[in-house]
C-alpha positions in Angstrom: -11.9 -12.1 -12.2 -8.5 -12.0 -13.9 -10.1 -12.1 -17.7 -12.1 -9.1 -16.1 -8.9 -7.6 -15.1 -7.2 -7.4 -17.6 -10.4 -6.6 -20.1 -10.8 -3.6 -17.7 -7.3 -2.0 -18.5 -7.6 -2.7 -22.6 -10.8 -0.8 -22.3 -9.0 1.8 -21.0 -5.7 1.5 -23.4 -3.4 0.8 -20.2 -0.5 -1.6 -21.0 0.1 -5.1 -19.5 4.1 -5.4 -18.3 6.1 -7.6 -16.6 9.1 -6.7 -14.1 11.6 -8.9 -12.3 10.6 -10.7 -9.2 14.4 -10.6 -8.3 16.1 -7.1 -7.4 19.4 -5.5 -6.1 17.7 -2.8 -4.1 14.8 -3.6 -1.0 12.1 -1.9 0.0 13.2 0.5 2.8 9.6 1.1 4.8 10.0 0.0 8.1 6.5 -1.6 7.9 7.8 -4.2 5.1 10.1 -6.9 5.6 12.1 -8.2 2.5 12.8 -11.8 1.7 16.4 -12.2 0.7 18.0 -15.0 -1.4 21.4 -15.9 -3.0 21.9 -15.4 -6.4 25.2 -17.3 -8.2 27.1 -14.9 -9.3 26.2 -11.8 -7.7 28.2 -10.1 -5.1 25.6 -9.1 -2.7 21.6 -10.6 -1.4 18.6 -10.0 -3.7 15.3 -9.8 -2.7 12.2 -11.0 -3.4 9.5 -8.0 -4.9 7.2 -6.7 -1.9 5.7 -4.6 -5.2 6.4 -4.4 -8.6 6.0 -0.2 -7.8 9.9 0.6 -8.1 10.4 -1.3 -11.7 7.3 0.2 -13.0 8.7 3.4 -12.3 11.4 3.2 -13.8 9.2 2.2 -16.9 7.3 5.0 -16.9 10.6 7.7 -16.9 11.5 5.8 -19.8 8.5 6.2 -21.5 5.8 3.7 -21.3 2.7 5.5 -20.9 -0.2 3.8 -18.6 0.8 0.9 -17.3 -0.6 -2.2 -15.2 0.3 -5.3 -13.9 -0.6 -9.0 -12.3 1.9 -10.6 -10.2 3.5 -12.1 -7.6 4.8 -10.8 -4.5 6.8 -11.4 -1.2 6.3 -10.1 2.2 8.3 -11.6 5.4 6.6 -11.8 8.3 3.2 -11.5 7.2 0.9 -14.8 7.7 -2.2 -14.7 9.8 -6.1 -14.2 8.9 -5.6 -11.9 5.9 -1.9 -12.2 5.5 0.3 -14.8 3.4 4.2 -14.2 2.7 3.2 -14.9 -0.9 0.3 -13.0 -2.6 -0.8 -11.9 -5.9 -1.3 -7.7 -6.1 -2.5 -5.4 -9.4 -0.5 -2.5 -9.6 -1.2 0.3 -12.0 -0.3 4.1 -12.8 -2.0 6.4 -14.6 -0.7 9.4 -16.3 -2.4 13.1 -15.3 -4.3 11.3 -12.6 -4.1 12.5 -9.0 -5.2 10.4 -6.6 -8.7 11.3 -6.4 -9.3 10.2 -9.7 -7.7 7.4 -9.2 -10.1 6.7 -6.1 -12.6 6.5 -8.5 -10.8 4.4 -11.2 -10.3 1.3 -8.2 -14.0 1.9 -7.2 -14.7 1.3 -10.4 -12.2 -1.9 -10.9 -13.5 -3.3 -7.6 -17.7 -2.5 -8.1 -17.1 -4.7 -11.8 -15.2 -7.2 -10.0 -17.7 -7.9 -7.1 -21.1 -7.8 -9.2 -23.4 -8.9 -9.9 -23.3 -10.9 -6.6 -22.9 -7.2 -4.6 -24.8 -4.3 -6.1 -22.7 -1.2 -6.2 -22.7 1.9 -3.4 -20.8 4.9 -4.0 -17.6 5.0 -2.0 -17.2 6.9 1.2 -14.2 9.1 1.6 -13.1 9.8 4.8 -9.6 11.8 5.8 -7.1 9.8 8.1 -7.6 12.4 10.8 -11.9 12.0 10.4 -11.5 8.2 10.4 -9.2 8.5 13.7 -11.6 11.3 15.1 -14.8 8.9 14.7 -13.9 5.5 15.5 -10.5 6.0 17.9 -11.3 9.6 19.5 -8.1 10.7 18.9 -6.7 13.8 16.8 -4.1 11.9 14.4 -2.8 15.7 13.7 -2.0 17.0 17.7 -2.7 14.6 20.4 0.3 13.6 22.4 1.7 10.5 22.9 0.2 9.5 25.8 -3.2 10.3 24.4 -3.1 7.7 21.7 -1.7 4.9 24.1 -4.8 5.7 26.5 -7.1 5.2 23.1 -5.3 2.3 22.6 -5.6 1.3 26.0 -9.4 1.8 26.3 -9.9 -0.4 23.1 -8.6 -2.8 25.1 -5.5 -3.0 22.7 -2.6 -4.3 25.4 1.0 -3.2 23.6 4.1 -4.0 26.0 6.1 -2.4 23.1 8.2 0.8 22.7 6.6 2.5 20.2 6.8 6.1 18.0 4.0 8.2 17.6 3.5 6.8 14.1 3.5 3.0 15.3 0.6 4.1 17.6 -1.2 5.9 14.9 -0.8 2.4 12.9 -1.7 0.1 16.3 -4.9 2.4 16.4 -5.8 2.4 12.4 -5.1 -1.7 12.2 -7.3 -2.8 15.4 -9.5 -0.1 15.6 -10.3 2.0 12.7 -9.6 -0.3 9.6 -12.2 -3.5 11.3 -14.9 -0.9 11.4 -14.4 0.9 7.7 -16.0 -0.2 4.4 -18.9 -2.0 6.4 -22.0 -0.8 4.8 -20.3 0.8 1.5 -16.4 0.9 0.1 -14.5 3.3 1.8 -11.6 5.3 0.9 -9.3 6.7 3.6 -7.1 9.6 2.4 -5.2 12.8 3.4 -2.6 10.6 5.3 -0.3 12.6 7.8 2.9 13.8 5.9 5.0 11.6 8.1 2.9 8.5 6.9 3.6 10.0 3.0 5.9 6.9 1.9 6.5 7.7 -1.8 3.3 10.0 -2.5 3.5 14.0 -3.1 2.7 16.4 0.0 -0.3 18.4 -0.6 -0.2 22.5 -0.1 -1.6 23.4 3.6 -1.6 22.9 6.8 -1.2 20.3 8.8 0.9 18.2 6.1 -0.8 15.7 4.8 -0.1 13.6 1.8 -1.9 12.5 -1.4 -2.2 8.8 -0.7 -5.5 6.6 0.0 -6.6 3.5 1.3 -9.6 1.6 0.4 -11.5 -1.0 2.7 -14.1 -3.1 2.2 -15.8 -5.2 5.1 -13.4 -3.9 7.6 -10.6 -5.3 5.0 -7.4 -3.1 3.1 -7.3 -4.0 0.0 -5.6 -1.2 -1.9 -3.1 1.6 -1.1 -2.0 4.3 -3.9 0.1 7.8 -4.0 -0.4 10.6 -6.1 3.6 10.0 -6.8 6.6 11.6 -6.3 8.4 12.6 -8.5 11.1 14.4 -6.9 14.4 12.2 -6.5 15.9 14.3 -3.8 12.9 14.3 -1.7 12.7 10.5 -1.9 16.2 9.6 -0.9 15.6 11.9 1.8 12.8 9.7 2.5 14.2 6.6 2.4 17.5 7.9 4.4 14.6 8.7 7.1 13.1 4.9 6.6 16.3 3.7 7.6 17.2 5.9 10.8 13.6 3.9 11.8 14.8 0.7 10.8 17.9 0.8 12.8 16.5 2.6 16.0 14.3 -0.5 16.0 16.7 -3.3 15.3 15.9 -4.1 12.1 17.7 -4.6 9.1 18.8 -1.3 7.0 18.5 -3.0 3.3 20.3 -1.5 0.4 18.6 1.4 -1.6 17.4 1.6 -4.5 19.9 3.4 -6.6 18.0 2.7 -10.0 14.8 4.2 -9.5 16.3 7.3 -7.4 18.3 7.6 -11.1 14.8 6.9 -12.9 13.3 9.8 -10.6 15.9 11.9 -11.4 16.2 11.8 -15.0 12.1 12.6 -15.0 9.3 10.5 -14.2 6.2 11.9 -15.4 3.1 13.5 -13.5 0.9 10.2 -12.5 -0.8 8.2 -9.5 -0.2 4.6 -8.7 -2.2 2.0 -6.7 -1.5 -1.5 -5.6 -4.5 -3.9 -5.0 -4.1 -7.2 -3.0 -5.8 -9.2 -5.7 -6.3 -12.2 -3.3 -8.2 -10.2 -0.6 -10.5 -9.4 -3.2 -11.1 -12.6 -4.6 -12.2 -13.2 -0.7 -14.8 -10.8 -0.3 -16.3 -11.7 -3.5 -16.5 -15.5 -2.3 -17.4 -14.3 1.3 -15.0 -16.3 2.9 -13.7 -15.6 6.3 -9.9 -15.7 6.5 -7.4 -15.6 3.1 -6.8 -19.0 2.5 -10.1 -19.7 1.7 -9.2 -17.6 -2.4 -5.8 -19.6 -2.3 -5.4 -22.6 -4.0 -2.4 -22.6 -1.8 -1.6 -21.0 1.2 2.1 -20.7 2.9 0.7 -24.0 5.4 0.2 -26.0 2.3 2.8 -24.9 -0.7 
């Protein structure tokens, strides 16, 4: 599946790189937890990549053109049925794509990496707020609150926690929505609310939403891409925001990113960029029922 890979993005004249694992700056979503390690030498932590996204970036503002990549990646606090701290992901950006072609560039990747054994179906494409609407019965754009917590509640989801309105949002997506997405054909789940953007563009219109996708298969996430921002302001802005989450919760407010916000700065071109959880793939193409079944080694046996 990797020789397919990688003969998929020659075909297509997108460069192979390779970016540190090790990094000054962390990840600032409040969703992702950074692993942090001592390096001899250096005056402050680094941490381990949760994606190679903010390197390749800075590629691309100097100049590289399409570019993919293969590696290893680091996520704290993630083990479970489809979760290891350690996983391999394919990230890639194309230039002058938006993220609807992209959409159709991973459909593509993932219908040649799961024949012949599973005959292709075109994707569905459903909007957050149409995926929320069907299989939660909420209205991700205006119900309260308390309306999402009864959903949750009458799903028989039972969540002690304090939680925003986007943490409910997510509560409802993960164990209701996502299980039921992707079941009979790939499915893509776009138009995310504007305060679920992360680092994709906003699109024109109301209510906010942003240009960023997610595409399931048998109930499973396997990718997650941004038509990208390239604006520098508007991301700091963003990850100022990520940390005022972080610290209302209690949870650590990592350094930023000063390199990339530069990279941004000095001109990143117009582009879309996806990361694939390679391993989750190579699951579904076996059939097997949890992750470590497509690891040689899982996080109970390293």
């Amino acid at each position: 599946m990797l020789a397919q890979v990688r003969e998929f993005f020659a075909a297509r004249g997108v460069l192979e790189v390779e970016t540190p694992i090790l990094s000054a700056g962390a990840v600032s979503d409040p969703q992702i937890e950074s692993l942090a390690t001592r390096v001899a030498g250096m005056t402050g932590p680094s941490y381990l990549s949760t994606s190679p996204e903010y390197a390749m970036k800075r590629l691309l503002a100097a100049g590289s053109g399409d570019i993919y990549q293969v590696c290893k990646v680091f996520r704290d606090a993630e083990r479970g049925r489809w979760h290891n701290p350690e996983f391999t992901m394919i990230e890639w950006y194309r230039l002058g794509f938006d993220d609807a072609a992209l959409m159709t560039e991973v459909e593509g990747l993932a219908a040649l990496l799961l024949a012949p054994d599973r005959p292709p179906r075109p994707a569905e494409r459903l909007t957050y707020a149409e995926a929320l609407r069907r299989h939660a019965g909420v209205d991700a754009h205006r119900d309260v609150d308390t309306a999402l917590a009864r959903a949750a509640a009458d799903h028989g989801i039972v969540c002690r926690a304090e939680l925003d309105r986007d943490a409910k949002l997510d509560l409802l997506m993960g164990l209701v929505v996502g299980p039921k997405l992707g079941i009979d054909r790939p499915c893509f789940i776009c138009d995310y609310p504007a305060s679920q953007a992360s680092l994709a563009r906003l699109k024109p219109g109301l209510p906010a939403v942003a240009a960023r996708f997610e595409f399931y298969i048998d109930g499973i996430e396997l990718a997650n891409g941004f038509h990208e921002l390239a604006d520098g302001g508007e991301q700091r802005t963003r990850f100022n925001d990520d940390l005022g989450v972080r610290g209302a919760r209690g949870q650590v407010r990592p350094p930023l990113d000063e390199r990339l916000l530069a990279a941004l700065n000095s001109g990143m071109p117009d582009c879309a960029g996806v990361a694939l959880g390679f391993d989750r793939l190579v699951a579904i193409a076996l059939g097997a029922t949890r992750l470590s079944e497509a690891m040689s080694f899982s996080i109970d046996n390293a």
